[in-house]
C-alpha positions as CSV (number, residue, x, y, z in Angstrom):
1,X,80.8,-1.6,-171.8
2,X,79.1,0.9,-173.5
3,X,81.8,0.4,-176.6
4,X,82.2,-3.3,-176.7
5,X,81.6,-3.6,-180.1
6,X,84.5,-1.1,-180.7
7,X,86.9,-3.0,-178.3
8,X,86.0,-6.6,-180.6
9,X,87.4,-4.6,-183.9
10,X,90.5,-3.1,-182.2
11,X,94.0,-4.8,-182.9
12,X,94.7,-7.3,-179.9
13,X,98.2,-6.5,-178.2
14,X,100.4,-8.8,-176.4
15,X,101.6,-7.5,-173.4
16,X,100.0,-4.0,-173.5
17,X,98.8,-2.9,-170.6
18,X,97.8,0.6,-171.2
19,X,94.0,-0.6,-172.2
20,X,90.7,-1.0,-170.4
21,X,90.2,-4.6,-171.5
22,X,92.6,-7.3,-170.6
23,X,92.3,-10.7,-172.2
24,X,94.6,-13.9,-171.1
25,X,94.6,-16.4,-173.6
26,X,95.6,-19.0,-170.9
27,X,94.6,-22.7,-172.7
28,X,96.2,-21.9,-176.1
29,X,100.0,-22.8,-177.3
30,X,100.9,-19.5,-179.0
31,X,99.1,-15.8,-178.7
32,X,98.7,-16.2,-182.6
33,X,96.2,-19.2,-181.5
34,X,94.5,-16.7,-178.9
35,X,93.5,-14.5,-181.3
36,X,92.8,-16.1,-184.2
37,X,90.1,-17.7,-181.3
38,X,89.1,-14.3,-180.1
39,X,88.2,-12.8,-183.3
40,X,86.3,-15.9,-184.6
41,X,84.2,-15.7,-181.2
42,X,83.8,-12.4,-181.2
43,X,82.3,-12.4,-185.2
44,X,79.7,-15.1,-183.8
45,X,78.2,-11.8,-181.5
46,X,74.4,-11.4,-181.4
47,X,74.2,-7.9,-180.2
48,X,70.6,-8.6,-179.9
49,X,70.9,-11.5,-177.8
50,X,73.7,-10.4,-175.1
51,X,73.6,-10.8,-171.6
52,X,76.1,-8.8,-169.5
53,X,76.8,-9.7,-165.8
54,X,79.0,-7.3,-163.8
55,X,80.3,-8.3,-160.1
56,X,81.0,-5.8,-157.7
57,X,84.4,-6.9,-157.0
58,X,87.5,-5.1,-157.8
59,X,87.3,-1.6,-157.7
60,X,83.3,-1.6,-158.8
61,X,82.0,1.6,-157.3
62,X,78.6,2.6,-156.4
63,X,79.4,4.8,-159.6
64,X,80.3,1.9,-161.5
65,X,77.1,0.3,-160.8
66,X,74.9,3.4,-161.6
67,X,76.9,3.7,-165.1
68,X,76.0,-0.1,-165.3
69,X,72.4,0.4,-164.8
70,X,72.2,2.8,-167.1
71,X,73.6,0.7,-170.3
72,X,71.9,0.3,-173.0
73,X,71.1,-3.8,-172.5
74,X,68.3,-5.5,-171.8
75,X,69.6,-8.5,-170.3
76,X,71.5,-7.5,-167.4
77,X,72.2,-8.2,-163.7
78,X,74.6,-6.5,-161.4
79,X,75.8,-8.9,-158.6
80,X,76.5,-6.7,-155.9
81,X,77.6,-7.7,-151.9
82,X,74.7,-5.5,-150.0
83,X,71.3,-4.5,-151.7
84,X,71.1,-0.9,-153.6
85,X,67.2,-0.2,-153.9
86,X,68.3,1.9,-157.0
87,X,70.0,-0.3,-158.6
88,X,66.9,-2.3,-160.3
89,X,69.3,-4.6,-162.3
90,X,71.1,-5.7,-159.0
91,X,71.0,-8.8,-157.2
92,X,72.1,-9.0,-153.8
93,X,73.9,-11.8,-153.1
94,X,73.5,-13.0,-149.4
95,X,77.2,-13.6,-147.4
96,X,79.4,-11.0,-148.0
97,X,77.4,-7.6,-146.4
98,X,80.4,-7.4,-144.1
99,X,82.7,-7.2,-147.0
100,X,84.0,-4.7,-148.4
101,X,82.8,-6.0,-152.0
102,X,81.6,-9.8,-153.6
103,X,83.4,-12.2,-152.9
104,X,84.6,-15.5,-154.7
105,X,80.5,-16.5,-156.0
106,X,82.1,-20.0,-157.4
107,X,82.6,-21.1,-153.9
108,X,80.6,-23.6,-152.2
109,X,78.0,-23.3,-150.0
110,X,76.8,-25.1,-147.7
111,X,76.7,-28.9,-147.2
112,X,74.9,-30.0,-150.4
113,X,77.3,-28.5,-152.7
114,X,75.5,-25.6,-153.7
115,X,77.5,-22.9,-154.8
116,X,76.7,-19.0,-153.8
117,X,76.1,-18.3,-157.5
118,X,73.1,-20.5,-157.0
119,X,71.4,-17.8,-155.0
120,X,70.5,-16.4,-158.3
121,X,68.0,-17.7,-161.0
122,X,70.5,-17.5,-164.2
123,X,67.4,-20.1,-165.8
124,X,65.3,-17.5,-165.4
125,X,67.5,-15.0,-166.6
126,X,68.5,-16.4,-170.0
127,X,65.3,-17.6,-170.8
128,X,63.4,-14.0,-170.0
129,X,63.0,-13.1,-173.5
C-alpha cells in the first residue's frame, strides 16, 4: 500500500504470479478488455480522496496491521476479529474473537437481514471529510 500509485503504472501480466498484487478480471470476455478497464479506472484516482479498508483475514499479522496504521492515508479503517487498543484506525468487528482472523463480513446476521459489515458506520466514514 504504501506504493499503490506505482503498482497502477506497472505493466499488467496475465498469469504472473510472482507479484504482490493480484487482479482477476472475472466479468470481462478477453484480458485485453480487463485491462483496458483497469487502466481507465485507475487514471480516474483521486489520491486525495482515497479510502483504504484492510481485513484482517488471510495472513494479516499484528505486523500487518501496525504497518497499516502507520500509512500515510487519512481515510482508513482496519477491520480486525478482536480489538487492538493500538491500533486507532481499527474496528473490532463483534463474532469472530474465537477465530483465528475475520471472517466472511458479507454474511448475514441475524434475522432482519443485517449483514456483519453493518456493525460499522461506512456513512460516517465516507462522509468524515
Amino acid at each position: 500500500m504504501q506504493s499503490l500509485q506505482r503498482f497502477l503504472i506497472k505493466r499488467v501480466l496475465r498469469d504472473f504470479w510472482g507479484g504482490v498484487i493480484h487482479v482477476y478480471f472475472l466479468h470481462y470476455q478477453s484480458f485485453e478488455e480487463g485491462v483496458s478497464a483497469w487502466k481507465r479506472r485507475a487514471r480516474r484516482i483521486q489520491w486525495n480522496n482515497i479510502f483504504v479498508v484492510l481485513s484482517e483475514k488471510d495472513g494479516c499479522t499484528k505486523k500487518c496491521l501496525e504497518e497499516f496504521e502507520h500509512l500515510s492515508y487519512e481515510s482508513k479503517v482496519a477491520l480486525t476479529h478482536v480489538e487492538y487498543p493500538d491500533i486507532t484506525c481499527g474496528f473490532y468487528v463483534k463474532g469472530y474473537e474465537n477465530c483465528k482472523e475475520l471472517g466472511n463480513i458479507m454474511d448475514f446476521k441475524g434475522f432482519w437481514g443485517q449483514k456483519v459489515y453493518d456493525q460499522f458506520d461506512w456513512v460516517k466514514f465516507l462522509n468524515q471529510k
